[in-house]
C-alpha positions in Angstrom: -15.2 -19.5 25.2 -15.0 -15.8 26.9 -13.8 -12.8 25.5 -10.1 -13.1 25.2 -9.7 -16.9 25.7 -7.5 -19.2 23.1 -7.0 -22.1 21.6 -3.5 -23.0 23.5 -2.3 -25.4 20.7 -2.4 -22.4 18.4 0.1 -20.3 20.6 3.2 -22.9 20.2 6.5 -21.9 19.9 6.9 -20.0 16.5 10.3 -20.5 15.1 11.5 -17.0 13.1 14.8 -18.8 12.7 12.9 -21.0 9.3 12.4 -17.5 7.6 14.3 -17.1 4.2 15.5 -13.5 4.5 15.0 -13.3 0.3 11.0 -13.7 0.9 10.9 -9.8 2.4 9.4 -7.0 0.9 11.7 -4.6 -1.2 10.5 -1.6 -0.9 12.3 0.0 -3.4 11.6 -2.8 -6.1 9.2 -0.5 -8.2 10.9 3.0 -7.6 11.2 5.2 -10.6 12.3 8.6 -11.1 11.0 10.3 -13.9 8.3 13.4 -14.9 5.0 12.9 -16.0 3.4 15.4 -18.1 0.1 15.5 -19.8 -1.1 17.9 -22.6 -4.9 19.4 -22.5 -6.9 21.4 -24.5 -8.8 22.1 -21.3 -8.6 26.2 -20.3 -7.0 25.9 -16.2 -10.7 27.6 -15.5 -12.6 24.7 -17.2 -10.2 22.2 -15.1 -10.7 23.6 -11.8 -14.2 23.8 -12.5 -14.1 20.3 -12.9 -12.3 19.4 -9.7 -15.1 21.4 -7.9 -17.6 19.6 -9.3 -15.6 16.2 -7.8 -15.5 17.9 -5.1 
């Protein structure tokens, strides 16, 4: 088998007409709208030296 050769019995006709239309993805399924907020006893100087050091 070559580069870009095929098993032909793999390429039959594919029916999309057996497909349950209640199987899809929703994409808004999991969508909340909220705030998040977080207290710290953290100075903002203490926390951004901590991102630099991820960094």
């Amino acid at each position: 088998m070559g580069f870009g050769s095929y098993d032909e019995s793999e390429q039959q006709d594919q029916n999309a007409g057996d497909v349950d239309d209640n199987d899809g993805v929703t994409v808004h399924e999991h969508t909340h709208d909220g705030d998040v907020s977080f207290e710290s006893d953290a100075s903002q100087e203490e926390l951004l030296d901590k991102l630099e050091d991820m960094k």
